[in-house]
Structures are given as structure tokens and as C-alpha cells.
C-alpha positions in Angstrom: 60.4 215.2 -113.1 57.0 213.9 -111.7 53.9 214.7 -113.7 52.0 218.0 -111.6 48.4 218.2 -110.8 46.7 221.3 -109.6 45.0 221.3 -106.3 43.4 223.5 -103.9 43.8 223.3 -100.1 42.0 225.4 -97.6 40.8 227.1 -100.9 44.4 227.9 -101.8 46.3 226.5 -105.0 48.9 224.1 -105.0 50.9 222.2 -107.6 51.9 218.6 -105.9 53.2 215.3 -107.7 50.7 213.3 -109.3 51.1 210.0 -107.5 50.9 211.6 -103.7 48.1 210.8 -101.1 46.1 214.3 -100.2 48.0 213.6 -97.0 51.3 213.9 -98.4 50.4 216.6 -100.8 49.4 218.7 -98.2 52.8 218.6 -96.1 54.7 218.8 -99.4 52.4 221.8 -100.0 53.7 223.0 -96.0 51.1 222.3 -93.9 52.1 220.3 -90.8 49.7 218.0 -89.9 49.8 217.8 -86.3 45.8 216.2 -86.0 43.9 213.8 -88.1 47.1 211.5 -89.2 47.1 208.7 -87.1 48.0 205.8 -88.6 50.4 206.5 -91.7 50.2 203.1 -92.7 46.8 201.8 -93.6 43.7 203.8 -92.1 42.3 204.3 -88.7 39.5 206.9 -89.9 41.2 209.8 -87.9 41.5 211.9 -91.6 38.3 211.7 -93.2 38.5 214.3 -95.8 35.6 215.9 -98.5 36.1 217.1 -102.0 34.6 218.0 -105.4 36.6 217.6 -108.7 36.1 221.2 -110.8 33.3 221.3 -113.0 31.5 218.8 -111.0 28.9 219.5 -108.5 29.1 216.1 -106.6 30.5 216.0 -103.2 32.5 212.9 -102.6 34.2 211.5 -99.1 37.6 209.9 -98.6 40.5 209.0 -95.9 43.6 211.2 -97.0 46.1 208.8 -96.5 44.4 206.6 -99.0 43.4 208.5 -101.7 45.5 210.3 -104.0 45.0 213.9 -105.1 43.5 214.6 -109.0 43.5 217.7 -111.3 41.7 220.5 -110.0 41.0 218.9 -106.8 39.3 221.4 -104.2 40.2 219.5 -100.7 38.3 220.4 -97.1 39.7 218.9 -94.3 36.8 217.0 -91.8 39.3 216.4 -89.2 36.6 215.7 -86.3 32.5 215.3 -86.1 30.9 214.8 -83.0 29.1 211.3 -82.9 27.1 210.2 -80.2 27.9 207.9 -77.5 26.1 206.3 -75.0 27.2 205.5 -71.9 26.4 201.8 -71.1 27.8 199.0 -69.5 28.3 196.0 -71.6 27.9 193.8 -68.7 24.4 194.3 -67.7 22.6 195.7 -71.4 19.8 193.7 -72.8 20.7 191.8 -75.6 17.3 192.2 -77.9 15.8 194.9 -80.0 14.8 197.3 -76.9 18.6 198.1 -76.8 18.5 199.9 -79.5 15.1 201.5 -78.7 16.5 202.8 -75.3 20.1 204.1 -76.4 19.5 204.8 -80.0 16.2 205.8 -81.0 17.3 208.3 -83.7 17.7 205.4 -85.9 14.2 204.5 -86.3 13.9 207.9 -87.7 15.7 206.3 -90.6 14.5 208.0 -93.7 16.1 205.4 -96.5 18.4 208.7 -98.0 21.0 206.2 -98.3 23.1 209.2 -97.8 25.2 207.4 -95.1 25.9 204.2 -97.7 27.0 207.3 -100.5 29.3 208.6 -98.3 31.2 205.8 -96.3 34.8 205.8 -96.6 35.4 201.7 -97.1 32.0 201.2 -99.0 30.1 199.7 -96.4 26.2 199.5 -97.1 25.7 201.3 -94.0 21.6 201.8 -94.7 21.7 198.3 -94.2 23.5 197.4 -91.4 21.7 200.3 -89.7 18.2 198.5 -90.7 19.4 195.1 -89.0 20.2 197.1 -85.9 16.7 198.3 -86.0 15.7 194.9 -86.1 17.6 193.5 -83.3 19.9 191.2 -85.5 23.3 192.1 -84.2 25.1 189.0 -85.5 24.2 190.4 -89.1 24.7 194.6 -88.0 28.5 193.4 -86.6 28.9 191.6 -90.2 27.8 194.2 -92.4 29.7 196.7 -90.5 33.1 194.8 -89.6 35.2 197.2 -91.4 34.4 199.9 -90.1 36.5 202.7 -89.0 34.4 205.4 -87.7 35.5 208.7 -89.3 32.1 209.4 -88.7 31.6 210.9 -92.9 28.5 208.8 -92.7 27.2 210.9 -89.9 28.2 214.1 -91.1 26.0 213.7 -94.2 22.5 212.1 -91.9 19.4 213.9 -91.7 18.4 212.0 -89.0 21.4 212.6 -87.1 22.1 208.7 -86.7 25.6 208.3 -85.3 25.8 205.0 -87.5 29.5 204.0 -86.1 28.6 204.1 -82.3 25.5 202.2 -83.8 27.6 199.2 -85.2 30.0 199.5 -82.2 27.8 198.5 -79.8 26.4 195.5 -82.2 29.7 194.3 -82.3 30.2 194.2 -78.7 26.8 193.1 -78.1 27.6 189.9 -80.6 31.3 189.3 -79.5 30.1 189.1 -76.0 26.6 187.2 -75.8 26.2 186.0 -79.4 29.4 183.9 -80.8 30.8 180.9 -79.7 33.4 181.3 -77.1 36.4 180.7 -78.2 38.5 178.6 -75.8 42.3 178.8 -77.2 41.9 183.0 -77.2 40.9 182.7 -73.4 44.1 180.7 -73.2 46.1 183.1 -75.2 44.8 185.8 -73.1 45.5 184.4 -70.1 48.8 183.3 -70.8 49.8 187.1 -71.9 48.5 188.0 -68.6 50.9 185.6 -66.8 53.9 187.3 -68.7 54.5 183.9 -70.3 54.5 185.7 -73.9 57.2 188.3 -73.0 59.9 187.3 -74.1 58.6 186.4 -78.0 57.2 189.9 -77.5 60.1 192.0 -77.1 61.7 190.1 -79.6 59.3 190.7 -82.1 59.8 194.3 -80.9 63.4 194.4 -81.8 62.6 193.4 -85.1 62.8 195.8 -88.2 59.3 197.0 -89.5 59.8 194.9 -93.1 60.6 191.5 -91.2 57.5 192.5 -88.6 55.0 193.1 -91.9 56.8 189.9 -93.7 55.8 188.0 -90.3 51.8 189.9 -89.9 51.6 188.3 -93.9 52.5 184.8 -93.8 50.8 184.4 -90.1 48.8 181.5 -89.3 45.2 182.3 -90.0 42.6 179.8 -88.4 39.8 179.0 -91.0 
């Protein structure tokens, strides 16, 4: 028999198996989750989730399918929040500070809570990476904030009401397409997927079963 913790979802209590996710605690618990479970294996940010630990006040931030449940556990679902995104076309944005000035001014309204960096899901200084936005250095915003998979928890907790993910979003844009190198053998790659050339070592790859696919994402090629 597993070991049994006690949690609480939607403020009702539940005893689950120690070693599940909050994810699947809350379908063994009943609940079918219909939204907010995207991925299943690894994280795409679609079930960012809050929760305090009873008999402590702090409020901490997680991805369900990541994080597994603890005693006395009180869990509230943050299924959605609404970021801000501005419409823009990649092709014709200035590529300097002024960017940022015209579509995201909010962020120079900063305060240095460091609320956002307390709250990130994957640990990201977020604070930071919003200050080299403000700055205009893109190559270093697209860095800082590479792993990021906006469930927008950052957001939810800003006074300034900085939508930090749309923020980094458009860094990362604005450094893949103007700032690095281009890269000559993915233009090839790209282009030859575009000629169906690739089609065949596709749809075998399709066939495959989901162990052997993994076994061949693992042991890839990596360029250095």
C-alpha cells in the first residue's frame, strides 16, 4: 500500500498517494481535467498552479505536472491569466530600446519587488531579464529568459502589471531574427522540408514507438 498524504483541492480534502504529481492526484481524486494539461510529458506552462503548505503563510507557484503533492497541501488551480500582447509585425519593428518604449512601457514602471523572480515556475531571474529589456539588450533578455514557458505566474503576482513572458517573447524574436548569426545549414534544412525531401524519414520516425522516439531525441546529434 502507498504511503497517503492529505491534500485539499478546490478547498475540499483528499487522501492521494504520496509520490503523485498535483495533476495526477487530482484525477485520482475525480476531477477530469479537460483544460490546463497540455503536455503530460515535460511542461508547456498550460497548468500553473498556487499553494500554501498548512501552518505556513507563504504562497508558493508551481506547474502541476511537475510537482508532487505534500501533507496538508491546500491546491488552487491558475488555469489561465490574461497577459498582454501586442500586435506587431516582426518584419518592420525597430530593433533598439524605443521598442520596448512603444509596445511595453509598463515595464519601466518596474518597481524592483522581485515578485515576478519569487514566483517563476523554472527559476528564471525574471527582474533581470526584464531590466535588460529596458535597456534595449535583447541578446542578453532572450538569454536570461530562454526557458521560459509563459504560464504567466510571474504576471499574476506584478504590481506593475508587466506581462514579463510577452516581454521576453518579443526579445527572442527580435534577437533570432536581426541579432544572431544566420545560420546557413538550418535554411537548408528548412528548405529541404519544404521540398518534401524529408518525408519519408518523417513518417518513419512517426511509426516508431514513443520509447525508441525518446531513445532517438537523447542520443541526437547536438552541434556545439
Amino acid at each position: 500500500m502507498s504511503d497517503m498524504v492529505s491534500v485539499y483541492l478546490m478547498g475540499k480534502k483528499y487522501d492521494v498517494p504520496a509520490e503523485l504529481t498535483i495533476m495526477t492526484a487530482m484525477e485520482y481524486a475525480g476531477y477530469e481535467l479537460v483544460r490546463g494539461c497540455g503536455c503530460r510529458n515535460g511542461f508547456c506552462g498550460a497548468c500553473a498552479t498556487i499553494y500554501r503548505i498548512k501552518g505556513d503563510n507563504e504562497l508558493h507557484a508551481c506547474l502541476v505536472c511537475q510537482t508532487k503533492v505534500e501533507q496538508d497541501m491546500y491546491v488552487a488551480t491558475l488555469p489561465f491569466f490574461p497577459l498582454v500582447k501586442k500586435v506587431y509585425d516582426v518584419e518592420k519593428i525597430k530593433t533598439d530600446q524605443s521598442v520596448m518604449m512603444q509596445l511595453y512601457p509598463e515595464i519601466y514602471s518596474c518597481i524592483g519587488c522581485n515578485a515576478c523572480t519569487k514566483a517563476c515556475t523554472q527559476s528564471l531571474n525574471v527582474m533581470q531579464y526584464i531590466a535588460y529589456a529596458q535597456r534595449g539588450e535583447f541578446e542578453k533578455c532572450a538569454e536570461e529568459s530562454f526557458d521560459c514557458v509563459m504560464c504567466g505566474v510571474c504576471s499574476s503576482r506584478c504590481p506593475a502589471g508587466i506581462s514579463h513572458p510577452q516581454v521576453a517573447e518579443l526579445a527572442r524574436r527580435i534577437n533570432g531574427k536581426y541579432l544572431q548569426p544566420e545560420s546557413k545549414h538550418l535554411i537548408d534544412r528548412v528548405n529541404e522540408l519544404n521540398e518534401g525531401k524529408c518525408e519519408e524519414l518523417i513518417q518513419s520516425i512517426m511509426k516508431k514507438p514513443l520509447a525508441e522516439i525518446k531513445e532517438l531525441y537523447n542520443n541526437r546529434d547536438i552541434e556545439k
